[in-house]
Every structure is written in structure tokens, then in C-alpha cells.
PyMOL Python script that loads the backbone (N, CA, C, O; Angstrom):
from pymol import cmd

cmd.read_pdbstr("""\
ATOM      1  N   UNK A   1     -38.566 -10.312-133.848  1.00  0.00           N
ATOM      2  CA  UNK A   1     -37.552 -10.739-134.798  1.00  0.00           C
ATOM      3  C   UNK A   1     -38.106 -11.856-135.682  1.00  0.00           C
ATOM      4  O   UNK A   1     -38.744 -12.803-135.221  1.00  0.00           O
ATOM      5  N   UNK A   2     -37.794 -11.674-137.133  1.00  0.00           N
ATOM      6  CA  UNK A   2     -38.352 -12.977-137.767  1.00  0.00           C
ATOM      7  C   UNK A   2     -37.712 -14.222-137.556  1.00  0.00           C
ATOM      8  O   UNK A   2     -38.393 -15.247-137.555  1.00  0.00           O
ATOM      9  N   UNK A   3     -36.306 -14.268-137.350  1.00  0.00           N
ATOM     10  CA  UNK A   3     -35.634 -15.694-136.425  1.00  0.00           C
ATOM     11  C   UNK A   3     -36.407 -16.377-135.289  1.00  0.00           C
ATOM     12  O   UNK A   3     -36.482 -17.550-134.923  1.00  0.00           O
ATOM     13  N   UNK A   4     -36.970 -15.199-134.848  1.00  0.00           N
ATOM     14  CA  UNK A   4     -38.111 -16.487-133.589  1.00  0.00           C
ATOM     15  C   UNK A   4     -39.469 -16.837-134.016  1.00  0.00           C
ATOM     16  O   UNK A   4     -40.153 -17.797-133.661  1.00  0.00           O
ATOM     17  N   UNK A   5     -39.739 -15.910-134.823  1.00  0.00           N
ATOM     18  CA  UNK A   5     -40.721 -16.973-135.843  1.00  0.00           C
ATOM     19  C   UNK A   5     -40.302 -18.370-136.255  1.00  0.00           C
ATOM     20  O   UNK A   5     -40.809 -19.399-135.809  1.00  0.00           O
ATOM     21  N   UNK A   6     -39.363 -18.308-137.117  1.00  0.00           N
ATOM     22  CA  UNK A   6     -38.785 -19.318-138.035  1.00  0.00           C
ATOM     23  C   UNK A   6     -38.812 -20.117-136.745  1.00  0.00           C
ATOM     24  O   UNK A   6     -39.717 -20.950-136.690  1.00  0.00           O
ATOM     25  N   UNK A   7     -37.921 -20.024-135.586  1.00  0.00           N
ATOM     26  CA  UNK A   7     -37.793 -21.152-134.378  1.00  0.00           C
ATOM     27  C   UNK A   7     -39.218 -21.467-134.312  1.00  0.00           C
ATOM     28  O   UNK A   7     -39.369 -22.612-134.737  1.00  0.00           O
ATOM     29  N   UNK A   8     -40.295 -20.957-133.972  1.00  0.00           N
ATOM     30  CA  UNK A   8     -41.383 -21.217-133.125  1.00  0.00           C
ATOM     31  C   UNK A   8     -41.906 -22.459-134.514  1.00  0.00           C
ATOM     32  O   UNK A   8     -42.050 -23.656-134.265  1.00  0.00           O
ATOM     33  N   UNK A   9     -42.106 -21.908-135.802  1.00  0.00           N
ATOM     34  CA  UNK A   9     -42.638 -22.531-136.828  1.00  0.00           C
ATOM     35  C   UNK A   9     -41.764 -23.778-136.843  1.00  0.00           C
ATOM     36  O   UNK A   9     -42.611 -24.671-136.886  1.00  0.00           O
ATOM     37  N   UNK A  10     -40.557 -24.375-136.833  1.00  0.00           N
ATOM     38  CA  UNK A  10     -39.869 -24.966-137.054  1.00  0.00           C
ATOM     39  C   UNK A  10     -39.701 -25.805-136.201  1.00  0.00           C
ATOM     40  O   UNK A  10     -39.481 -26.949-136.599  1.00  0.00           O
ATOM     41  N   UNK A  11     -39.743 -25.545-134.734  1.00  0.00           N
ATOM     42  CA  UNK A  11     -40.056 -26.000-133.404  1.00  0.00           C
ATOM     43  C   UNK A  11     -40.890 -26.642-133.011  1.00  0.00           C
ATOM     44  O   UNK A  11     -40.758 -27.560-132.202  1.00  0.00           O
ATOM     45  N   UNK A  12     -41.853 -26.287-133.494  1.00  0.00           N
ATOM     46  CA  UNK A  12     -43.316 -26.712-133.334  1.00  0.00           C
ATOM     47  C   UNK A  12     -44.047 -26.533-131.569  1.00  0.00           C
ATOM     48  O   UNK A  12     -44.059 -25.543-130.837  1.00  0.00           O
ATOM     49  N   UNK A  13     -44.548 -27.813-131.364  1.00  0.00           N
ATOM     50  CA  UNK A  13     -45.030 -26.961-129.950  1.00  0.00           C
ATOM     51  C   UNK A  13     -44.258 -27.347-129.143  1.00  0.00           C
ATOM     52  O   UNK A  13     -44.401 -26.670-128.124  1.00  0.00           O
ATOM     53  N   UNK A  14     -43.260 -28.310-128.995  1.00  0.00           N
ATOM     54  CA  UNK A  14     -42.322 -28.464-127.767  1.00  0.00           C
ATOM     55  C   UNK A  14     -41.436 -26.713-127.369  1.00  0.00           C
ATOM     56  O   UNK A  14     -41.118 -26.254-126.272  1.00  0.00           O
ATOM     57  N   UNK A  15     -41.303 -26.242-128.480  1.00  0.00           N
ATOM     58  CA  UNK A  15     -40.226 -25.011-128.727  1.00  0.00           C
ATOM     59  C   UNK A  15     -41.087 -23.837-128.123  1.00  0.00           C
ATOM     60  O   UNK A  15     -40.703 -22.976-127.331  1.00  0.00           O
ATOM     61  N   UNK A  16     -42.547 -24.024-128.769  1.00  0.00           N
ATOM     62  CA  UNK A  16     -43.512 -22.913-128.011  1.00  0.00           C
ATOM     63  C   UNK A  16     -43.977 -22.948-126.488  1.00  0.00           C
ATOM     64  O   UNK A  16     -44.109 -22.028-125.681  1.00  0.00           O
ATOM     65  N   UNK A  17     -44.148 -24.110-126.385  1.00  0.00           N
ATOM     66  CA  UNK A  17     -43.979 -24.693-124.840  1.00  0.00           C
ATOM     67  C   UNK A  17     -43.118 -23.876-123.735  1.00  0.00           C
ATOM     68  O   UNK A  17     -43.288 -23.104-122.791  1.00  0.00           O
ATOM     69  N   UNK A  18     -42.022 -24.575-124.492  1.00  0.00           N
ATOM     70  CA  UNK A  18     -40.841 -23.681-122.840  1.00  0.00           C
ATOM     71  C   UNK A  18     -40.585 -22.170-123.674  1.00  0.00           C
ATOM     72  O   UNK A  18     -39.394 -21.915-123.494  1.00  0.00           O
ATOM     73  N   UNK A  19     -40.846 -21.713-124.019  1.00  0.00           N
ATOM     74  CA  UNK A  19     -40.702 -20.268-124.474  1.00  0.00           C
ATOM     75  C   UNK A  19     -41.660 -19.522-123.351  1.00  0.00           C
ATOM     76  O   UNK A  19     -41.431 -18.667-122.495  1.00  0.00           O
ATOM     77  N   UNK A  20     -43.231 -20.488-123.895  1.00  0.00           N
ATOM     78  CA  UNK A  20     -43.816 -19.715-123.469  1.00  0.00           C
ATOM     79  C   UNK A  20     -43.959 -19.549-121.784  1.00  0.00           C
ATOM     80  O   UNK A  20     -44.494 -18.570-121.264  1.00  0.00           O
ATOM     81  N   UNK A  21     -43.405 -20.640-121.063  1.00  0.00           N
ATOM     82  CA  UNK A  21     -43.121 -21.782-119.760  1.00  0.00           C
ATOM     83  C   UNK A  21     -41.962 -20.516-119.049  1.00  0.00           C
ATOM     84  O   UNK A  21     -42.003 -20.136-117.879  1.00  0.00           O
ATOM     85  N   UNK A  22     -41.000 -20.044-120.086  1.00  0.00           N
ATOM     86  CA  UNK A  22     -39.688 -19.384-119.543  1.00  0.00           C
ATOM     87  C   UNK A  22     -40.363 -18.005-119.433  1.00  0.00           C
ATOM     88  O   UNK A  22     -40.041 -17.250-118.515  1.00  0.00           O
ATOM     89  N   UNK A  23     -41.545 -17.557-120.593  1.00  0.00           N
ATOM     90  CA  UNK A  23     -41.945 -16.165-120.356  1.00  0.00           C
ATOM     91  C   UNK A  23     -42.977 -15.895-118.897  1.00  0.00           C
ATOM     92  O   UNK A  23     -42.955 -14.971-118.084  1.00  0.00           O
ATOM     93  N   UNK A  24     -43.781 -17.025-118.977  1.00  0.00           N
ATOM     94  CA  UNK A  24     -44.075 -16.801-117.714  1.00  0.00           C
ATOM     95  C   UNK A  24     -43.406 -16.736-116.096  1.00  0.00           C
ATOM     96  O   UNK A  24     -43.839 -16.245-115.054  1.00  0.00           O
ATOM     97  N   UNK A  25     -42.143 -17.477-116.434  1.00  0.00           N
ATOM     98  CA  UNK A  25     -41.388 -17.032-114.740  1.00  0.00           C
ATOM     99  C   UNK A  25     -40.827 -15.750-115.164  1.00  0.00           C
ATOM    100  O   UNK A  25     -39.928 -15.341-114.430  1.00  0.00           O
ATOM    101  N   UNK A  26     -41.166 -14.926-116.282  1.00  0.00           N
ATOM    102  CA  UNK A  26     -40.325 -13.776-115.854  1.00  0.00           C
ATOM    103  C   UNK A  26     -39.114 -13.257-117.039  1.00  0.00           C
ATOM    104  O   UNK A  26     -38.554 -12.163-117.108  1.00  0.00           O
ATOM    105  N   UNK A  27     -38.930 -14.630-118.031  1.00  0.00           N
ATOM    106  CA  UNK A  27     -38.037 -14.372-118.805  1.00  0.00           C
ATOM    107  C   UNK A  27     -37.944 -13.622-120.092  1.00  0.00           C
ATOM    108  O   UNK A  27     -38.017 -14.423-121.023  1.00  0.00           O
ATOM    109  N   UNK A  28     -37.777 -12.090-120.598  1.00  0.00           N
ATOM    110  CA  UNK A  28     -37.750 -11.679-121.596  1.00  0.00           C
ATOM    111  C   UNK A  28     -37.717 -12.503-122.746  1.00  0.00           C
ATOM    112  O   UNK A  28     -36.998 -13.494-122.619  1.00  0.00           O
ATOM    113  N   UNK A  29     -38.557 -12.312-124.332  1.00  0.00           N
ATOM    114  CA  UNK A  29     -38.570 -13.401-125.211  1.00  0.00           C
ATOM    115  C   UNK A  29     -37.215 -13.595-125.692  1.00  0.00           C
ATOM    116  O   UNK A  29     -36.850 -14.733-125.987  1.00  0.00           O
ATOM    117  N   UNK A  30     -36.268 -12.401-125.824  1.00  0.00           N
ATOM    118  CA  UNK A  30     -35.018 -13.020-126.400  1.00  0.00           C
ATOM    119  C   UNK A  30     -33.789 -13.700-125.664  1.00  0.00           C
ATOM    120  O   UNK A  30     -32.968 -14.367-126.294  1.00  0.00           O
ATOM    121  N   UNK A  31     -33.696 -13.469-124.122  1.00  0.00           N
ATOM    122  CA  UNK A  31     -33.199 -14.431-123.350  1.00  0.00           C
ATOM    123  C   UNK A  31     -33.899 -16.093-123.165  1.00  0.00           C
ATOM    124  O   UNK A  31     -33.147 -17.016-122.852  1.00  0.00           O
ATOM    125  N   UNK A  32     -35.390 -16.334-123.394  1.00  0.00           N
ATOM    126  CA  UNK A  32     -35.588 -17.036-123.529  1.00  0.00           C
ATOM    127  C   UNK A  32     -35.309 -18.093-124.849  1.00  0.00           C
ATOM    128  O   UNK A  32     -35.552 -19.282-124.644  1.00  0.00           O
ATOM    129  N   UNK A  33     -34.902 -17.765-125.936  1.00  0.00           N
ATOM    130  CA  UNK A  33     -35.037 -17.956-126.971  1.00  0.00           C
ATOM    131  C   UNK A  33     -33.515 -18.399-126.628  1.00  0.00           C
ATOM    132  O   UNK A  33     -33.222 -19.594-126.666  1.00  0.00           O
ATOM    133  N   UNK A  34     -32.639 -17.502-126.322  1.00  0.00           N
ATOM    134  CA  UNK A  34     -31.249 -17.957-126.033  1.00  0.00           C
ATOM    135  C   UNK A  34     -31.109 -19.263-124.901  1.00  0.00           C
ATOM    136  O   UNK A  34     -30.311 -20.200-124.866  1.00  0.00           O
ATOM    137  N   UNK A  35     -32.131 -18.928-124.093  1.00  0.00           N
ATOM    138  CA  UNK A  35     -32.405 -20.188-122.882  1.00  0.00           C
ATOM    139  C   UNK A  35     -31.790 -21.238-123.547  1.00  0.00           C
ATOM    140  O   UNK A  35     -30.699 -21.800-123.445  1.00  0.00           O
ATOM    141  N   UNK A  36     -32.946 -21.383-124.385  1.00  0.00           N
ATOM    142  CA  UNK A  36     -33.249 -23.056-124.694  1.00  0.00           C
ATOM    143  C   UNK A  36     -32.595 -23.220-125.888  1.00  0.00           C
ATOM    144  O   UNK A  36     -32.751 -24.304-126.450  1.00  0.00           O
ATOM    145  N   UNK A  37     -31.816 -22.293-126.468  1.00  0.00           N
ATOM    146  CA  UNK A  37     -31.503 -22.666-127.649  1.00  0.00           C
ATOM    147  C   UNK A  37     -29.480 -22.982-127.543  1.00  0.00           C
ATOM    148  O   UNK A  37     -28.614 -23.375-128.325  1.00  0.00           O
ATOM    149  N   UNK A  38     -29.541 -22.475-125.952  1.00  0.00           N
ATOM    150  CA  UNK A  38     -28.482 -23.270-125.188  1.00  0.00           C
ATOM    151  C   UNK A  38     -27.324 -21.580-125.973  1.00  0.00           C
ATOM    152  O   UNK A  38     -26.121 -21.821-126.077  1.00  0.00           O
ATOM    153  N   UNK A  39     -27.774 -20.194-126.397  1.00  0.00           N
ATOM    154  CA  UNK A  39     -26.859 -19.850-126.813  1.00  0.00           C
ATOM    155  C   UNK A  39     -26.342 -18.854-125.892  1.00  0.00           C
ATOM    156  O   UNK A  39     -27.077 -18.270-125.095  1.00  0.00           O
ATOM    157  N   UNK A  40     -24.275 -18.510-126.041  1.00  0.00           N
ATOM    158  CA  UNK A  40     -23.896 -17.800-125.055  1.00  0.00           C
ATOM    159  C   UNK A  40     -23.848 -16.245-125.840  1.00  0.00           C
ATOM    160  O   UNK A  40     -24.128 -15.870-126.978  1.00  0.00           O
ATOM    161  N   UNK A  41     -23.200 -15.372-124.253  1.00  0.00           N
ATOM    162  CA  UNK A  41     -23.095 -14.063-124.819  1.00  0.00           C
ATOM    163  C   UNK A  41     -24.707 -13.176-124.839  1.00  0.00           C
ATOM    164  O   UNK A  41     -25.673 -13.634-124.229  1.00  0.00           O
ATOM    165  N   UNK A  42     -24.763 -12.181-125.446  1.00  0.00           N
ATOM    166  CA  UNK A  42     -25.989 -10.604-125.745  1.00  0.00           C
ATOM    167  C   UNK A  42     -26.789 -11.637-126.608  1.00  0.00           C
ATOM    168  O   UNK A  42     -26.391 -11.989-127.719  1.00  0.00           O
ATOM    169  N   UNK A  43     -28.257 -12.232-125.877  1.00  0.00           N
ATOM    170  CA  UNK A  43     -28.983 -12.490-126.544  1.00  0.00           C
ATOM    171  C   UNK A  43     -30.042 -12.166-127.648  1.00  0.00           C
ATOM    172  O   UNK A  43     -30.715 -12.925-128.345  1.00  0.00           O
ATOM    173  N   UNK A  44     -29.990 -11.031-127.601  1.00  0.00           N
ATOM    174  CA  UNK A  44     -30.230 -10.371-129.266  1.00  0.00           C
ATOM    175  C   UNK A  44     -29.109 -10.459-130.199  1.00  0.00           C
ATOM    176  O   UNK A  44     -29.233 -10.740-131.391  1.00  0.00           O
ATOM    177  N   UNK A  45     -27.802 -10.159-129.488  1.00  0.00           N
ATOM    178  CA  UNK A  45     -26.937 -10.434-130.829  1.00  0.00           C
ATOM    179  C   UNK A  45     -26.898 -11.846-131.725  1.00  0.00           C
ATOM    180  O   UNK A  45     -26.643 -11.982-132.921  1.00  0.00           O
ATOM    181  N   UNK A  46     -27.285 -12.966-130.599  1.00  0.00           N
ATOM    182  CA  UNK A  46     -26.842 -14.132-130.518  1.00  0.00           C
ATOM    183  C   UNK A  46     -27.955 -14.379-131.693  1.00  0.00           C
ATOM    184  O   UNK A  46     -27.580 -14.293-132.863  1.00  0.00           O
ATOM    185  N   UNK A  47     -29.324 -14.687-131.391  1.00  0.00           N
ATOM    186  CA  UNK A  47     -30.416 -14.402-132.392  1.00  0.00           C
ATOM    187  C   UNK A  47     -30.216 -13.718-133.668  1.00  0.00           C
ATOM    188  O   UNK A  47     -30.532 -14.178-134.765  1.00  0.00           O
ATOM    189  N   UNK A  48     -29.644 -12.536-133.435  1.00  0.00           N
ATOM    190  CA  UNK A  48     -29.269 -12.107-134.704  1.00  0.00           C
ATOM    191  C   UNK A  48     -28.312 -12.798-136.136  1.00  0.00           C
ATOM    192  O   UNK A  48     -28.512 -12.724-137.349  1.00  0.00           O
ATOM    193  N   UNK A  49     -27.631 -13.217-135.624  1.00  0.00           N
ATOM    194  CA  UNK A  49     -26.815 -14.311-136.045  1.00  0.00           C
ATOM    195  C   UNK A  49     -27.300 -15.206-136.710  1.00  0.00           C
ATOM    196  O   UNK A  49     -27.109 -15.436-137.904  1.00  0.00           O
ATOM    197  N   UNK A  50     -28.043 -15.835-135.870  1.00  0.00           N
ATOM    198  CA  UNK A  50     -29.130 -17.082-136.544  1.00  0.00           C
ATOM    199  C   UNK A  50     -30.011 -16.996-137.549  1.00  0.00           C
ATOM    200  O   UNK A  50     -30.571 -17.988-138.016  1.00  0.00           O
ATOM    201  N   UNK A  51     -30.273 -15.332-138.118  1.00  0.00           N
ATOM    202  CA  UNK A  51     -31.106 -15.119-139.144  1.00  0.00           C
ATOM    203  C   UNK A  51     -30.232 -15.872-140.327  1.00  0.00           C
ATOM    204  O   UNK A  51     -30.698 -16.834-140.937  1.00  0.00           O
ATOM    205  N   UNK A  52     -28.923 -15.338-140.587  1.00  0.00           N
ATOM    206  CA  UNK A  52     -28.489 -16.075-142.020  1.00  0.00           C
ATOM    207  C   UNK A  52     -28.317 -17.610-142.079  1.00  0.00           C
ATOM    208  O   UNK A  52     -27.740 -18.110-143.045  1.00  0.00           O
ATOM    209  N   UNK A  53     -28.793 -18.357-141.090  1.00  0.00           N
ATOM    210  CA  UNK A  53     -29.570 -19.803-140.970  1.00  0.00           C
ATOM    211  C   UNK A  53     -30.592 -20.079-141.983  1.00  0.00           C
ATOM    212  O   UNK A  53     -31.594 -19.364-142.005  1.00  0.00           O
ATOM    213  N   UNK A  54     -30.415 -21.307-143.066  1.00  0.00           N
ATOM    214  CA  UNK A  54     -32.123 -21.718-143.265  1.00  0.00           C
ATOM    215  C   UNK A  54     -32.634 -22.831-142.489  1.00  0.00           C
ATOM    216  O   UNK A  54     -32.303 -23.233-141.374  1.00  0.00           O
ATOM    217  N   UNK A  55     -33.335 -23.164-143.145  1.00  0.00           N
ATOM    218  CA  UNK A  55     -34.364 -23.914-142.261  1.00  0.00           C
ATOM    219  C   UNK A  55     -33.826 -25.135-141.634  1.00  0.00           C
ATOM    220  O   UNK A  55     -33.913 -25.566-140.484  1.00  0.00           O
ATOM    221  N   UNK A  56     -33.007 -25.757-143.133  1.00  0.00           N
ATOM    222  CA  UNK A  56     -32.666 -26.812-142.505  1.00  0.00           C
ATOM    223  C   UNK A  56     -31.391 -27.019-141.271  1.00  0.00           C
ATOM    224  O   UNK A  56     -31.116 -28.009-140.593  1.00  0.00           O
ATOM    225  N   UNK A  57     -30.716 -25.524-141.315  1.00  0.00           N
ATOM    226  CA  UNK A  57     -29.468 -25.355-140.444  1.00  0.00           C
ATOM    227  C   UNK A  57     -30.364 -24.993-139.073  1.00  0.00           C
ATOM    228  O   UNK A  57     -29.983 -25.565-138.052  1.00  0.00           O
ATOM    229  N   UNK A  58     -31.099 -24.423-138.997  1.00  0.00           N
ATOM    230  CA  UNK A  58     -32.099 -24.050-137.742  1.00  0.00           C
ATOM    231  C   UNK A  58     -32.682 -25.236-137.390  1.00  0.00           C
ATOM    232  O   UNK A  58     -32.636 -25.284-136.161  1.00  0.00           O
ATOM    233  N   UNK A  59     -33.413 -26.606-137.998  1.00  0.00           N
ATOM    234  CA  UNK A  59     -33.922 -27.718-137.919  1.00  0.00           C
ATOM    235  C   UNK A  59     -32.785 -28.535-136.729  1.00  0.00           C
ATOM    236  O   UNK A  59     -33.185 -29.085-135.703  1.00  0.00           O
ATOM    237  N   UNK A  60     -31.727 -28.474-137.038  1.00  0.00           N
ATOM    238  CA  UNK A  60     -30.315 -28.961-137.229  1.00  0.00           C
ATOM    239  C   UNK A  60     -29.939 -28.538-135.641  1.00  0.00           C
ATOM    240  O   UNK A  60     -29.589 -29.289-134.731  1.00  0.00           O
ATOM    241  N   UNK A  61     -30.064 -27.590-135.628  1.00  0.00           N
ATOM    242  CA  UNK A  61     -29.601 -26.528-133.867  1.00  0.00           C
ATOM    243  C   UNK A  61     -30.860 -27.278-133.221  1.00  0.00           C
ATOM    244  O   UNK A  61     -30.754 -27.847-132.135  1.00  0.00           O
ATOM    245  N   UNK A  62     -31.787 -27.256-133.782  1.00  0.00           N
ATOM    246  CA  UNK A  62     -32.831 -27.264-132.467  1.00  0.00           C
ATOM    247  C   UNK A  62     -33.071 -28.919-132.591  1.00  0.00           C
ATOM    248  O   UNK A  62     -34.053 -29.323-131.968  1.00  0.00           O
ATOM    249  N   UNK A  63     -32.537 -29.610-133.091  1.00  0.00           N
ATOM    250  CA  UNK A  63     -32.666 -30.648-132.992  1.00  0.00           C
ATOM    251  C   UNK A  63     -31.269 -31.298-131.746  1.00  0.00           C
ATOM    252  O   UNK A  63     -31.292 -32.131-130.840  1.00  0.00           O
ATOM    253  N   UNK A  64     -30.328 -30.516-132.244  1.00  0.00           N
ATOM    254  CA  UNK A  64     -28.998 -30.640-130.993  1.00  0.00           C
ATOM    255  C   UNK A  64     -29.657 -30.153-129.527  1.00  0.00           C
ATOM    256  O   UNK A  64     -29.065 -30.078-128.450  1.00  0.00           O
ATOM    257  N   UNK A  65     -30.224 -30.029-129.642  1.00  0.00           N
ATOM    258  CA  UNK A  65     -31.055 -29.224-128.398  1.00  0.00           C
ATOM    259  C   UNK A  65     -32.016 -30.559-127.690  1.00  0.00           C
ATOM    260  O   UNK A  65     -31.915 -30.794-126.485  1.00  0.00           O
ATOM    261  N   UNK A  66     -32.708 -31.172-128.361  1.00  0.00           N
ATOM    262  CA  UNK A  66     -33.990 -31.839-128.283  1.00  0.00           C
ATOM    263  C   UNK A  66     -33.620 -33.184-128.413  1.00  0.00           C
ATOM    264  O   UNK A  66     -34.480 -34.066-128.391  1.00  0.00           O
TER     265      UNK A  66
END
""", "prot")
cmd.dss("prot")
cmd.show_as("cartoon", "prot")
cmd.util.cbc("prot")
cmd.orient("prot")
């Protein structure tokens, strides 16, 4: 999905970190992505959503996060 680009780019390496931290115990990339990005509900839908986000509204989430 290009939304987890935008996260990973936007994220920088703390964001690539536990992504990559959650893929290794086991966690599919888009439940992980929902992991940490604290979101509820079908984590592809949830992601999906987040595409009509720009940067600075995505900056904004993952900063509520961090």
C-alpha cells in the first residue's frame, strides 16, 4: 500500500523499527501498521482510510502516537 510508505518515510526509523520488531514476532505488515498506529477495527480497511491523509495530517497521527 502506498500509505505505509508515506508512514515509513514520514516515520522515519523509530516507525521502521517496531514495524519491522512486530514483523518479526509474527505480525502481518498491515496489522502491524495498525499496531502501532494504535488503529481499531479490519486493518486494511483502517489503512485504507489514511490514504486521503497528507503529510502533514499523517505527521500529526504519528506524532499522537510518539
Amino acid at each position: 500500500m502506498i500509505i505505509e510508505d508515506r508512514i515509513l518515510n514520514l516515520g522515519r526509523d523509530l516507525v521502521k523499527k517496531k514495524i519491522i520488531d512486530l514483523k518479526e514476532n509474527g505480525l502481518k505488515t498491515e496489522p502491524a501498521f495498525a499496531k502501532i498506529l494504535n488503529l481499531k477495527g479490519n486493518p486494511y480497511n483502517e489503512l485504507l482510510k489514511l490514504e486521503k491523509l497528507d503529510d502533514i495530517e499523517i505527521m500529526n497521527l504519528l506524532e499522537s502516537r510518539y
